[in-house]
C-alpha positions in Angstrom: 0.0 0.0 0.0 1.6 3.4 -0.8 1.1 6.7 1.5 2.2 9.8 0.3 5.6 10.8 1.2 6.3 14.1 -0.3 3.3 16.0 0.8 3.1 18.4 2.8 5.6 19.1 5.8 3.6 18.1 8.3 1.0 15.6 7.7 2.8 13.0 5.2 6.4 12.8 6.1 4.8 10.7 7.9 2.0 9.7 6.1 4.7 7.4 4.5 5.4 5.5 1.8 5.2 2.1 3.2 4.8 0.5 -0.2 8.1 1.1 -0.7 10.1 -2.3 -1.2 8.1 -4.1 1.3 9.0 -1.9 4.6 5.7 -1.5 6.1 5.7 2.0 9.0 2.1 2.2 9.6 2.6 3.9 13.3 6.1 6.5 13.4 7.4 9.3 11.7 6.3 12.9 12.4 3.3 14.6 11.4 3.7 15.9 8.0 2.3 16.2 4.6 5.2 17.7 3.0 6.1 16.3 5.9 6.4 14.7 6.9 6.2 13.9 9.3 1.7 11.6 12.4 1.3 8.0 10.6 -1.6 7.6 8.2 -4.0 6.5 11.0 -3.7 10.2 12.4 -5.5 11.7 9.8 -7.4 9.0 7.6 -11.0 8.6 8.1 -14.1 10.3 7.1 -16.4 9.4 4.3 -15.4 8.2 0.8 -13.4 11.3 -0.9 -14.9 12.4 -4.2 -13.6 14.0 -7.0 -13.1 18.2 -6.0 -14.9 20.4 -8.4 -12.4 23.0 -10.1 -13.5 26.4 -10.6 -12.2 30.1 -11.1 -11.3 32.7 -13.8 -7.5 31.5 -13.7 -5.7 28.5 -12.7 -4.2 30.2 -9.3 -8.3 31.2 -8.6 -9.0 27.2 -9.0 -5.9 26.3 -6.7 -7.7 28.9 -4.0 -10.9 27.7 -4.4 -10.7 23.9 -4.7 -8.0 24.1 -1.4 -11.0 25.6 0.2 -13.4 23.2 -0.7 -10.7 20.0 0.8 -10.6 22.6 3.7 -14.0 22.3 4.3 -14.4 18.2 3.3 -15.3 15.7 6.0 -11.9 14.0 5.1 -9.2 14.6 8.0 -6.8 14.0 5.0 -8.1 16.8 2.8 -9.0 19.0 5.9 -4.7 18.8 7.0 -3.8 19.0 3.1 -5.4 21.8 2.3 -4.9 24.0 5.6 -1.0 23.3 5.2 -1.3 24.0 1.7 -3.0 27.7 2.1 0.1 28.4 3.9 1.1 31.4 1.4 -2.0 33.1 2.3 -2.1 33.6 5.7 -6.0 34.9 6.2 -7.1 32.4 4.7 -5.2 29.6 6.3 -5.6 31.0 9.8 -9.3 31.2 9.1 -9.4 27.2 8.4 -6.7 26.5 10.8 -8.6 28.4 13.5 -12.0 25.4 12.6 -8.8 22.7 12.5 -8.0 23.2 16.5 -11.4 21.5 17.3 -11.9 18.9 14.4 -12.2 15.7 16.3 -9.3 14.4 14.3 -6.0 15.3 16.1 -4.2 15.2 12.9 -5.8 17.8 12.2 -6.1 19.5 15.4 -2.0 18.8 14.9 -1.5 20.5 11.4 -3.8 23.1 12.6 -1.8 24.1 15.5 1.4 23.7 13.9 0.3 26.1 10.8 -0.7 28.9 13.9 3.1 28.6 14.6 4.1 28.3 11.7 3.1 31.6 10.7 3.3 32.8 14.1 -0.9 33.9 13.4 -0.9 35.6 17.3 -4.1 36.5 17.1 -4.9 32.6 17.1 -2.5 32.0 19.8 -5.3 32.0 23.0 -7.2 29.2 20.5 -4.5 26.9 20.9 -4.1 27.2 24.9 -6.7 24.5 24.9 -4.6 22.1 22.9 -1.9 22.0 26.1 -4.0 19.6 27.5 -5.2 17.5 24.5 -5.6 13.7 25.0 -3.2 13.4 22.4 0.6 14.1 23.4 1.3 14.9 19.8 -1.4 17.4 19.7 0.3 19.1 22.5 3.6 18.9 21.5 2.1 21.3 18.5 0.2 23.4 20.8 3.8 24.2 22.6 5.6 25.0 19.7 2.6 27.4 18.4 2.3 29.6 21.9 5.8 29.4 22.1 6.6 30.9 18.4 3.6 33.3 18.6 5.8 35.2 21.6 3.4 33.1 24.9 5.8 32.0 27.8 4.9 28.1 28.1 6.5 25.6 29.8 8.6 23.4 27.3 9.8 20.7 29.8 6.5 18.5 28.3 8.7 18.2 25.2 11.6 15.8 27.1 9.0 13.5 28.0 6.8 13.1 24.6 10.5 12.4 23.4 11.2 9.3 25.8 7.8 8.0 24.4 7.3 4.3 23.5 4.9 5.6 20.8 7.1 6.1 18.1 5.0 9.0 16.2 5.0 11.1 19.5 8.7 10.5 19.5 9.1 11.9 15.8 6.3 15.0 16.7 8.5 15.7 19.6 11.7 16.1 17.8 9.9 17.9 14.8 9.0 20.6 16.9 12.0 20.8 18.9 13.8 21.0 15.8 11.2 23.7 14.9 11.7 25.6 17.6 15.6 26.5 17.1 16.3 26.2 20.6 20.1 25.0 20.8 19.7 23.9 24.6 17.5 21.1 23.2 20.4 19.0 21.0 21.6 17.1 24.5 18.1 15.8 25.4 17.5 15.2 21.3 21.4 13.3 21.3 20.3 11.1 24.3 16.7 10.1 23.1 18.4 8.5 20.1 19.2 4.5 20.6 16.4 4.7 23.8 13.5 2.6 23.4 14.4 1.2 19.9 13.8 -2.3 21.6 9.8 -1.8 21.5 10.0 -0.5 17.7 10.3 -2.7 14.7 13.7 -2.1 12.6 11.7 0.2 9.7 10.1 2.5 12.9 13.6 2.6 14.2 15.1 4.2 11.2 12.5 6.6 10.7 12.2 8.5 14.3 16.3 8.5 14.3 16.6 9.9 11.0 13.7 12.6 12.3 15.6 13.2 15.5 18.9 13.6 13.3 17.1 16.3 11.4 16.4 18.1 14.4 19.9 18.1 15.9 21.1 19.3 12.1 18.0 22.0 12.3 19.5 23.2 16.0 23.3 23.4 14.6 24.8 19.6 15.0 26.6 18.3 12.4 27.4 14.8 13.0 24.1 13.6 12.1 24.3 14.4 8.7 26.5 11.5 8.0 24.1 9.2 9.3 21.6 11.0 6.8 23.6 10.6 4.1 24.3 6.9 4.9 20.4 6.0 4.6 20.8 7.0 1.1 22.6 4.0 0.5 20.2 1.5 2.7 19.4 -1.9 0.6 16.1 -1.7 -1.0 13.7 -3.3 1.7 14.1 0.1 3.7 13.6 2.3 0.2 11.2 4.3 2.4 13.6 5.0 5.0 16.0 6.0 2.1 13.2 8.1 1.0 12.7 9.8 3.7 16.5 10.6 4.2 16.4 12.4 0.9 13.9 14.7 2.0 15.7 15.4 5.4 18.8 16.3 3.3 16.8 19.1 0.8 15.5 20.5 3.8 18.8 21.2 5.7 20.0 21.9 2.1 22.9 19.4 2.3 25.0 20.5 -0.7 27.3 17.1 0.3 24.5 15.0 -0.8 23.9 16.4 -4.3 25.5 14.0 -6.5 24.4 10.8 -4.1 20.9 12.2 -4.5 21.2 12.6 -8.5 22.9 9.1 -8.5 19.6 7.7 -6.8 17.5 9.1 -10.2 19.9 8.4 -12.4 20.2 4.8 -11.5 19.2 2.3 -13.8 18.6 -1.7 -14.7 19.4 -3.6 -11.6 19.7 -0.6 -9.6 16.9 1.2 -10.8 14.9 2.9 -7.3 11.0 2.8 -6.9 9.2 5.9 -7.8 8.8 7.3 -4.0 13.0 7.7 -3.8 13.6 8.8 -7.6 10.8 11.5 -6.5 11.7 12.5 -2.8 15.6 12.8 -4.5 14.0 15.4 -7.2 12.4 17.1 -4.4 15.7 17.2 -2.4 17.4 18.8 -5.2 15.0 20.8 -6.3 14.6 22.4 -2.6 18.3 23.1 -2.7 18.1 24.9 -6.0 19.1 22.3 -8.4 18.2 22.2 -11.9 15.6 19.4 -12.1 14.5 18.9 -15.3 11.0 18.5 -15.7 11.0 15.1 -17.6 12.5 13.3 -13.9 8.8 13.6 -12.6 6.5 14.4 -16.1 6.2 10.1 -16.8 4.4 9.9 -12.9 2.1 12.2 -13.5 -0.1 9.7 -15.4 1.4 6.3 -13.0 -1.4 3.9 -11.9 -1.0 4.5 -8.1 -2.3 7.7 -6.6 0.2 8.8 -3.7 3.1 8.4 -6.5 0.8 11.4 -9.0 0.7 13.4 -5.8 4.3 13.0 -4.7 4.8 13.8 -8.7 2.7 17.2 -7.9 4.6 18.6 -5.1 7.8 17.8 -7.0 6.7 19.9 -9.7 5.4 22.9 -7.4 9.6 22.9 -6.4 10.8 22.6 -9.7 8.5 25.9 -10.5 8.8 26.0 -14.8 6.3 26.6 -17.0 5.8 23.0 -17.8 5.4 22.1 -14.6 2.7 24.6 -13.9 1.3 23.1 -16.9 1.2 19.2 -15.3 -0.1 20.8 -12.6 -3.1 22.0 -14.4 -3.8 18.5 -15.7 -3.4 17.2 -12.2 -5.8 19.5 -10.6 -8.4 17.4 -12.5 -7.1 14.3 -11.4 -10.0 11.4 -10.3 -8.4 11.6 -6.7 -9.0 14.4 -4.8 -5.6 13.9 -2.9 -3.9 14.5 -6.0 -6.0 17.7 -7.0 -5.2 19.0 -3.2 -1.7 18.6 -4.1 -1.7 19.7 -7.1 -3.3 23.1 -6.4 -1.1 23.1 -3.4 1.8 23.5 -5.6 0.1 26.0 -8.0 -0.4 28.6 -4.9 3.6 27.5 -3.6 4.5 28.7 -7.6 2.3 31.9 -7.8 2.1 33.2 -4.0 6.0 31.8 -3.4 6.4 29.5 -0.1 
């Protein structure tokens, strides 16, 4: 079964790809669409989704308008796509966001928060003081980094326990946010949690909250976790979406050391050719760092059979930002599955608006 991996930051880094070569995560890995990284369980659920109608006078006023729709859609999925995707327009996000703190999903009650931080939206800040005591330590953990970056004086010490969690995807939230958050005096407790507790996680869970806390300690100044990073990169195929994974990590802390490991992992061919989700989440890495990327890496996946791969496709082509990818996004914005028009238009407001 394939989960999206290259969605949005927050809701499918670690809504993961566990088709990938047979490694199966369904619980670990942060809270992300882009991330990223809560697992699919977090925010699945709802009713049957159904195609998104696509209106407007120009393709950016059918990106706005079919976002809003998702944003409004009794699918958690859509509801945390879509709010992370507004993020270029603020108003509007913080309007949805502001409905997401009390969904009775706490994926989305997570993205929600996290998007008030995010854009440090203050005037949402006393919405999210609820959220410190959430049933869901995850949820929290996004409540403390939203007061906290919107300028409130909360108690971060919750943070050190959510990270000595046996539940893997509270571990991975944890160190997201901490890494988030910038706050150097965190990298001890972040260098300790890593090893702990790896005896209750299967092997694939293990690699995935590591390489998340390594991104954290990389986010907060370390630098001896990058060679770890890098190392996943070469991981044998049964752990492709740990591998995956690792290439986002390393576009997001712009690892220019990586650059010709990650074009290696597209190039490859024959015997060493690598599934869709890595030859995608390399584009992505390279593209984030500035690297040409030509559009014909990611144009054949636009039409592939499975629909997390078309999505992944669509948030690639929102980074490479060319005219031809603006193009396969309009095609994709009237794709049969509405995760792949959510995307899609995602990546047509991250092109016009910037973000």
């Amino acid at each position: 079964m394939h989960r999206m991996l290259c969605g949005s930051t927050w809701v499918a880094t670690l809504v993961l790809a566990s088709g990938c070569g047979g490694e199966r995560t369904t619980s670990g890995g942060a809270w992300s669409t882009k991330s990223t990284g809560a697992s699919a369980r977090a925010v699945e659920g709802g009713s049957n989704l159904g195609v998104i109608a696509v209106s407007g006078q120009n393709l950016e006023d059918a990106a706005i308008g079919l976002l809003e729709r998702a944003a409004e859609s009794d699918s958690p999925l859509l509801r945390a796509n879509a709010i992370e995707g507004l993020h270029p327009m603020p108003q509007l996000a913080e309007s949805y966001a502001r409905a997401g703190l009390v969904n009775d999903n706490r994926g989305v009650r997570f993205v929600a928060a996290m998007t008030i931080g995010r854009l440090q939206l203050r005037d949402s800040a006393r919405l999210v003081e609820p959220l410190l005591h959430d049933p869901s330590d995850s949820v929290r953990a996004a409540a403390i980094y939203a007061l906290r970056r919107c300028g409130q004086r909360v108690d971060l010490n919750p943070l050190a326990g959510f990270l000595a969690s046996r539940d893997p995807e509270v571990r991975a939230n944890a160190a997201l946010v901490l890494g988030e958050l910038g706050e150097p005096s965190a990298a001890p407790m972040l260098e300790q949690s890593l090893g702990r507790g790896s005896e209750m996680l299967s092997p694939a869970q293990v690699r995935v909250v590591e390489l998340q806390i390594a991104e954290a300690l990389l986010k907060l100044g370390r630098t001896e976790p990058i060679h770890a990073v890098r190392a996943a990169l070469f991981y044998p195929p049964e752990f492709s979406e740990s591998t995956a994974l690792a290439c986002l990590v390393l576009g997001r802390v712009n690892d220019r050391g990586s650059v010709a490991s990650l074009q290696r992992l597209i190039e490859a061919d024959g015997a060493e050719r690598r599934p869709a989700e890595v030859r995608l989440a390399a584009a992505m890495a390279l593209a984030s760092m500035g690297q040409l990327v030509p559009d014909s890496v990611v144009t054949p996946y636009i039409s592939h059979g499975i629909g997390a791969i078309r999505s992944q496709a669509a948030h690639v082509l929102g980074a490479i930002r060319t005219e031809g990818a603006l193009a396969s996004l309009q095609r994709l914005m009237n794709d049969a599955d509405p995760m792949v028009q959510v995307s899609a238009a995602a990546s047509v407001i991250r092109m016009t608006r910037g973000g």
